[in-house]
N, C-alpha and C positions, 0 to 999 in steps of 0.2 A: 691973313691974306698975303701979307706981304712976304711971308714964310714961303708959303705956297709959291709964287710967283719966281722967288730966287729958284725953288727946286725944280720948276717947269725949265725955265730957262736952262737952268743946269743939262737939265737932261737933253734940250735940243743941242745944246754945243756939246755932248759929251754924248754923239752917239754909241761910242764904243760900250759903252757900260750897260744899250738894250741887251733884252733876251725875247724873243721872240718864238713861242711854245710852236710845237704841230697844231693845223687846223683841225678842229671837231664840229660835226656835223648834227644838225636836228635836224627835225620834222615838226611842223607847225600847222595847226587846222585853220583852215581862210572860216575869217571870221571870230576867232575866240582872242585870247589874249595870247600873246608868243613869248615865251620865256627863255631865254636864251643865258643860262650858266657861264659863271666866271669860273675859270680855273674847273670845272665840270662841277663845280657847286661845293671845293671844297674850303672851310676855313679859312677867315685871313689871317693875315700877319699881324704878331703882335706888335711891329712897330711901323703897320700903315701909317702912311701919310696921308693916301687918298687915292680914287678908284674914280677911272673916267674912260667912258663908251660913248666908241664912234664907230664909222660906219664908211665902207668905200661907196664914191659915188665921182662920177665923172672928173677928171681931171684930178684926184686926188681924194681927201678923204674927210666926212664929215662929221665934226664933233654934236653929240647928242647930249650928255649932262656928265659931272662931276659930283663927289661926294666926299669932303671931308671927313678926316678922323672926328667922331663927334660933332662935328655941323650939318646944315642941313644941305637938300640937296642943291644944284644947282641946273638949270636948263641951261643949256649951250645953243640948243638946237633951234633954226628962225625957219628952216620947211615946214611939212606937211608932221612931222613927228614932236614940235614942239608942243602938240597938246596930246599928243599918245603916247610919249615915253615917262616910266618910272622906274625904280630900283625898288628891288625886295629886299627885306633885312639881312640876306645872305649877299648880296652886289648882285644878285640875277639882273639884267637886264627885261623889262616888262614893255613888251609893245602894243597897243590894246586895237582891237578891231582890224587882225590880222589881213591880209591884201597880199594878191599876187604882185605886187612892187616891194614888195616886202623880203621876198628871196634875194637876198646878199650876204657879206660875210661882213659880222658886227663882229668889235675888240673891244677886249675887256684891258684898261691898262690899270697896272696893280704898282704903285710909288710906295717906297719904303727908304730910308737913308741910304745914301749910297747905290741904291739900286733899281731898276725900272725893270717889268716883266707885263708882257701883252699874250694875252691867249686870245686867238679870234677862233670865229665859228661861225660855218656858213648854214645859214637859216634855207631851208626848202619848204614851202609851203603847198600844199594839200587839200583838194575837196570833193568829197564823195558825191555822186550824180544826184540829182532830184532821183523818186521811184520813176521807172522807164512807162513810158504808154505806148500803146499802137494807134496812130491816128490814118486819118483817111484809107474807113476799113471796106473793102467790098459790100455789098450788097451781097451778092451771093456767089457761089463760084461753079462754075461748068466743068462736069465730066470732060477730061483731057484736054481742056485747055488751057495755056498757060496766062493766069489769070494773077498782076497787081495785087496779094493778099490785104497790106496795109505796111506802113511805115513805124518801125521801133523808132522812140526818140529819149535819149538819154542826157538831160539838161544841164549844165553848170558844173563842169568838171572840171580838175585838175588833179593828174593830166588826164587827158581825156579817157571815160572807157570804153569798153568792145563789149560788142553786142551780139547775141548766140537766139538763136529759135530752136523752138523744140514743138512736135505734138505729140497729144499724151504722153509726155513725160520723156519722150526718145528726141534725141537733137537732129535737126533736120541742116543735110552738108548740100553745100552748092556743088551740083553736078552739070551746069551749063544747059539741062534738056529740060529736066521735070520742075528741078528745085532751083532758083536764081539769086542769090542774095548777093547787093549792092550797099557796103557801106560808105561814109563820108563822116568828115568831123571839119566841124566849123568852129569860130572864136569870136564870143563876144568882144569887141574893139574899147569897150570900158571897162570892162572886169577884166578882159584874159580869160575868162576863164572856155571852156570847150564842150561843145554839144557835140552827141556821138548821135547819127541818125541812122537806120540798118533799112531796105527797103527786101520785104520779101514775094517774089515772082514764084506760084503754084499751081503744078497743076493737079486738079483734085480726080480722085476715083470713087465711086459711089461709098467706098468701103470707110468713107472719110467724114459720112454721116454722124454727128454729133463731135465728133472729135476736138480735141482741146487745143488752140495753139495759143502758145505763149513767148515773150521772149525775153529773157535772162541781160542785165545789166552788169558786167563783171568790173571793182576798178579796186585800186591796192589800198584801200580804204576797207574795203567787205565790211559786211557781207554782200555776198550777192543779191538784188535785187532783180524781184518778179514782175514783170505785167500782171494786170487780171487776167486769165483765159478769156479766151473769144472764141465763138463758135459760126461756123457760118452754115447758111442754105446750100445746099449741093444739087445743081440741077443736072437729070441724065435721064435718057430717053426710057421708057417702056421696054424691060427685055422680056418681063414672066409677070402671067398672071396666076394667082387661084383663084377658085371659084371655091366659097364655102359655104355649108347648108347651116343656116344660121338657126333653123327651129332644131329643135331637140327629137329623135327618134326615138323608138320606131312609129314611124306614123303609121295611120290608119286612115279610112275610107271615110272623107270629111274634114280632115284637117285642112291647116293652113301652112305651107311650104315655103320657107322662105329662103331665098338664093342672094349671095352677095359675093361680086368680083374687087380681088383685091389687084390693084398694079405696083408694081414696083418702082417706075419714073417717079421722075420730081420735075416739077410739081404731077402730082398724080390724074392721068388721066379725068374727066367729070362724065362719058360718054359708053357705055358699052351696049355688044351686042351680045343676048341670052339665046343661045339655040336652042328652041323646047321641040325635041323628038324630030326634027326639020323644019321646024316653024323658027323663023328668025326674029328678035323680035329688039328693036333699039330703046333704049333706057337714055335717056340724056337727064344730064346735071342730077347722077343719082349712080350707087353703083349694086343696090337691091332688084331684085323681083320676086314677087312673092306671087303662087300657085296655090288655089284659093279652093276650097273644097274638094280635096283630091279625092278619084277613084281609084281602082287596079287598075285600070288603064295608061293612069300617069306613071307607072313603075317602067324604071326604063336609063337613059342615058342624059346627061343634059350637060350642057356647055356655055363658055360666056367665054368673047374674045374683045380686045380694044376696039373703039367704035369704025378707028381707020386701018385698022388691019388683023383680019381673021386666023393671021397664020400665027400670031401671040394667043393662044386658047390653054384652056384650061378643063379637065370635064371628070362630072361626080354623078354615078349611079345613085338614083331614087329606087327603094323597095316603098310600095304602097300595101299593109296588109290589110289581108279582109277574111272575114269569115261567115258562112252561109249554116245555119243547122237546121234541120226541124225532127221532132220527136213527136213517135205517135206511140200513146192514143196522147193527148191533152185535155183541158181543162178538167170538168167534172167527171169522175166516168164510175158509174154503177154497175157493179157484176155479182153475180151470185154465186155461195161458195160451192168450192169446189169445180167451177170453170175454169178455162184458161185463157189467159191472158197474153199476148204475144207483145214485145215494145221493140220499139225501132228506132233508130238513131240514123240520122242521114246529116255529112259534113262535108263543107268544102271550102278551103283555107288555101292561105300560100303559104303556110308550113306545115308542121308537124301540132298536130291539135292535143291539148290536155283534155282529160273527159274526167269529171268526178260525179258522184251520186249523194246527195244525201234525203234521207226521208226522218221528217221530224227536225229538220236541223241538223238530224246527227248522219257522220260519216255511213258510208256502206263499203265492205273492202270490196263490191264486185256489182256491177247493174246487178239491177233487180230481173229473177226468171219467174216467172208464174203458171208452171205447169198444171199446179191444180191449188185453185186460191183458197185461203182461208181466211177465218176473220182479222188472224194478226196482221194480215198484208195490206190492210186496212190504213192510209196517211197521206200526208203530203210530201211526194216525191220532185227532188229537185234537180236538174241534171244542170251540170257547168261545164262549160267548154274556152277553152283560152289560148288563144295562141298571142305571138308580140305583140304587144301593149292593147288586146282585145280580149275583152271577157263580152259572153254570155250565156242568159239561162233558158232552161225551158223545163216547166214543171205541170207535172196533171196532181188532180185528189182523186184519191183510189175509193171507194167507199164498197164492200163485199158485204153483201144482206143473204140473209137465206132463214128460212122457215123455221119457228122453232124446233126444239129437239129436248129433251128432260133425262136429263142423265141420272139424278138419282132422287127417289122418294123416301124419306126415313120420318123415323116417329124416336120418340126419347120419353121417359119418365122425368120427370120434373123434378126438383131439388129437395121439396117437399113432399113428394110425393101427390101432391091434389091437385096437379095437371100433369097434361100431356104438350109436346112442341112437336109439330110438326112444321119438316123442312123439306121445299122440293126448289130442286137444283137446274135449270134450264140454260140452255145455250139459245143466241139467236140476237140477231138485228135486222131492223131496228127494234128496239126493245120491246120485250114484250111485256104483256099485263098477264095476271095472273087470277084466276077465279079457284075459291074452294065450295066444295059440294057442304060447308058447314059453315057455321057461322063460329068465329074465331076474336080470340083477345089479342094483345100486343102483340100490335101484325109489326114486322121487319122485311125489309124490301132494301136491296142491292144489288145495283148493275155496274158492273167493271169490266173490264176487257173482253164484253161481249158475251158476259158471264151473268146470269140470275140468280140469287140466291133471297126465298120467300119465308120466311117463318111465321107461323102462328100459333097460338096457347089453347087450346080447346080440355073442356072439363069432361069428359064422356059420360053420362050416367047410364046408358047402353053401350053394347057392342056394335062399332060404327063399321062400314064400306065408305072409306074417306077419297076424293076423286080432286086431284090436282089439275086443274087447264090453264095450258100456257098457249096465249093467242099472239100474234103480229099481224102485220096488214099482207103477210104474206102466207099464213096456214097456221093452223090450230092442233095442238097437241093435249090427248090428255093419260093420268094415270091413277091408279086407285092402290088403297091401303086399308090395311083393317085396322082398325082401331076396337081394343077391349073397355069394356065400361071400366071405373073402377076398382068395381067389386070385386069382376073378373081379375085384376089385378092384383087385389088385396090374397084373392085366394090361389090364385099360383104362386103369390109368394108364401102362404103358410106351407103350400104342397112340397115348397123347396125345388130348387133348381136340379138336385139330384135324380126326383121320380121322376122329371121330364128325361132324365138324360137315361136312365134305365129303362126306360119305356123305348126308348128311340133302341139302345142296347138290344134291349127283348126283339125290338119288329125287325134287327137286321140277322139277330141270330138264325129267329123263325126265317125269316127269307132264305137262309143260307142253308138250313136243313130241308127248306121245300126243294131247293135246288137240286140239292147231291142225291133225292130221292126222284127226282125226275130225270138224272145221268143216270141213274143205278137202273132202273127200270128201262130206259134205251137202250142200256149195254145187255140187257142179257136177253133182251128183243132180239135184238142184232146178234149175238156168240147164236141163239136158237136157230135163229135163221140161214144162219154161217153153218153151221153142222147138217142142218137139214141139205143145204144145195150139196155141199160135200157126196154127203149119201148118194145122192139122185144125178151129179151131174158129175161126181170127181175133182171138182175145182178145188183150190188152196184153201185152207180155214182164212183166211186173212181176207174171202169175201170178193167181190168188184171190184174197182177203183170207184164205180158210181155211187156206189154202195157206202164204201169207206168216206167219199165227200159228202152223202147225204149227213152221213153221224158224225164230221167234224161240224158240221153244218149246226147239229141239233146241239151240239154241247157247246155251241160257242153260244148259242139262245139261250140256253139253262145258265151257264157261268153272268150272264148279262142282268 
């Protein structure tokens, strides 16, 4: 110490021998610890003596601590920094719990034999805003008035920062008329430090609905710091209404029609009036009206205006559709075949009407025509008709009877030869029954599309006159067949099918000779008598013409 103390001294009587560096400059964050570099933090000397930082302050300048080569340190300082200052193993100067009083210029002095060197450094201290809020915000804001939005406030700065608005996302500039922005910066009287407050004056336009404002915090610290968005109520008179049809189309005749006026002010109208076809009619605390079982009648024009003024309207055409048919003949209808049947279709819609057919279910490409009925026309016919969102139907059952009728009577040889089948074949509805003039085995009976088909086995031990009756409730038919006994049958098949057929042979030859002998003997009647008038009268051999058409006459009967 006593070392020390010669060398201190020395140095004040020997000011010639300072040096005194240029001053360098920090930046320090208020609040954290302040470092402030000796010689800009490089290497000492190897033949230190010792390192001691002080600090200008009023009237001259304040010693902070000292640090021996190899000793420990020492506090000099008896203000506010004798329990905040240290040195770092490099001679940094360490200030802890930095403060706006703290901006000065600290020296570092660097003693070596023979020699003194001070580098000072002026400390500037620094602190980025709290995040910015908007306080005292409107309640809501009025179409084109210039309306107080709310106050930016930007807390505890140094030095203070500036403050920017934006909505959605676009910076909003003071123009004196619509936009008004008023800032101020005030200072805490204990910290120093500086609050930045922005007040912004708007005026809003409906188009301003939802929209974001915000406002920006800017300070040499950054980043830039945001408010939350704030959105406010925009209130502005009723310019347009619609009117919209809130049920789903196309209605029809019975529905329920619902109407609802929209406004466009804020807060929105609660009051309208619905013009139905001249009928005026006011809705209050509501902005529906519903038309409740409509007819065709309600097709037409309708309107809905704000409750205090008619000339805000708005108006929507109602189509009500409907459709009238009837079809004749309907329900049951009985005819007998072969009459005619006429059908008719009568419609009356507000468009254009679809018409489809089906009988049975199934499609028909064309209404049904029944000029002259038969039994297949015979169903249940369905006619549909449909126009916008309207269907319906109308349908008769056709039913065509008529009087039996026997289309074919046949007999067959049996597999065995030791019966007979007979089959008789009738038309007719309703169905008929069927009686044989014989008494018969494995009787079969089938009625299908208005079709009879009868068979029975009968054994003949005679040659029968077999007599089929087809009866209905509407006329009785009958017919007969011969039937050979057995035997008979046994023996035209020994006779062979050949002598029937040479027999048939022989009876048309003879016919055919009876014939040319009944021409040949007309003709030479006729040449006699043609010769004789000749003689007697001089006419042409070739006869009359009454003459000549009697003998075409007579040979077309001989050829027959």
């Amino acid at each position: 110490m006593h070392s020390t103390g010669f060398y201190i001294g020395a140095i004040i009587t020997s000011a010639v021998l300072l040096q005194v560096n240029s001053l360098d400059s920090i930046i320090a964050l208020y609040g954290e610890t302040i470092e402030v570099p000796c010689n800009k933090g490089a290497p000492m000397p190897e033949n230190l003596m010792f390192v001691k930082w002080k600090y200008n302050k009023a009237g001259g300048s304040g010693d902070l601590l000292t640090k021996s080569n190899g000793q420990e340190v020492t506090i000099l300082a008896k203000d506010s920094y004798k329990d905040r200052v240290s040195i770092s193993p490099n001679s940094s100067l360490l200030i802890a719990d930095g403060t706006l009083a703290d901006q000065n210029t600290f020296t570092c002095m660097v003693v070596v034999q023979g020699d003194v060197k001070e580098y000072p450094v002026n400390v500037t201290v620094q602190k980025r805003p709290l995040p910015p809020q908007i306080n005292d915000k409107a309640l809501e804001l009025e179409n084109g008035k210039l309306t107080t939005l709310g106050e930016c406030v930007a807390q505890d700065a140094h030095p203070p920062a500036s403050i920017t608005w934006s909505k959605n996302g676009e910076p909003l500039v003071h123009d004196g008329k619509t936009i008004l922005i008023t800032s101020a910066v005030t200072q805490d009287p204990a910290t120093h430090l500086s609050t930045t407050s922005s007040k912004l004056e708007y005026s809003a336009v409906k188009g301003d609905v939802g929209a974001q404002f915000v406002c920006t915090a800017k300070h040499v610290q950054g980043p830039d710091q945001e408010s939350p968005p704030e959105t406010f109520t925009i209130r502005y008179p009723t310019e347009k209404v619609t009117l919209q049809v809130v049920s789903k189309g196309p209605f029809k005749e019975g529905d329920n029609v619902t109407l609802k006026c929209k406004a466009d002010g804020n807060p929105p109208p609660t009051s309208f009036n619905f013009h139905l076809k001249g009928q005026k009619v006011l809705v209050e605390d509501s902005d529906s009206y519903t038309l409740t079982d409509v007819t065709r009648e309600v097709t037409g024009e309708y309107k809905c205006s704000v409750a205090d003024d008619d000339s805000v309207e708005d108006a929507k055409n109602i189509s009500v559709n409907f459709l009238d048919v009837s079809l004749s003949p309907s329900g049951s209808i009985v005819k007998n075949v072969g009459d005619r049947l006429e059908v008719a279709v009568q419609k009356n819609a507000s468009g254009e009407v679809k018409v489809s057919w089906t009988k049975d279910k199934r499609p028909l490409d064309k209404p049904p025509k029944f000029d002259k009925l038969a039994y297949s026309d015979s169903g249940s016919y369905v006619c549909e008709f449909s126009v916008a969102g309207i269907k319906q139907s109308r349908s008769f059952q056709l039913v065509v009877q008529g009087p039996p009728e026997i289309k074919r009577l046949s007999k067959e040889l049996g597999e065995d030869g030791q019966h007979k089948v007979l089959t008789c074949e009738a038309e007719g509805s309703p169905q008929p029954s069927v009686q044989w003039s014989v008494n018969g085995t494995d009787e079969q009976s089938s009625y299908q599309n208005w079709k009879l088909t009868h068979k029975i086995t009968v054994v003949p031990t005679a040659n029968l006159t077999v007599t089929c009756t087809v009866s209905n409730e509407l006329g009785m038919v009958f017919k007969t067949i011969d039937v050979f006994s057995l035997f008979e049958e046994e023996k035209k098949q020994e006779e062979g099918e050949g002598d029937d057929q040479a027999k048939l042979i022989v009876g048309i030859v003879v016919g055919l000779l009876l014939a040319a002998a009944v021409v040949g003997v007309v003709y030479w009647i006729y040449m006699k008598k043609s010769k004789q008038g000749s003689w007697k009268t001089g006419e042409k051999e070739s006869g009359t013409s009454e003459e000549s058409k009697k003998l075409e006459e007579t040979n077309h009967k001989a050829n027959v």
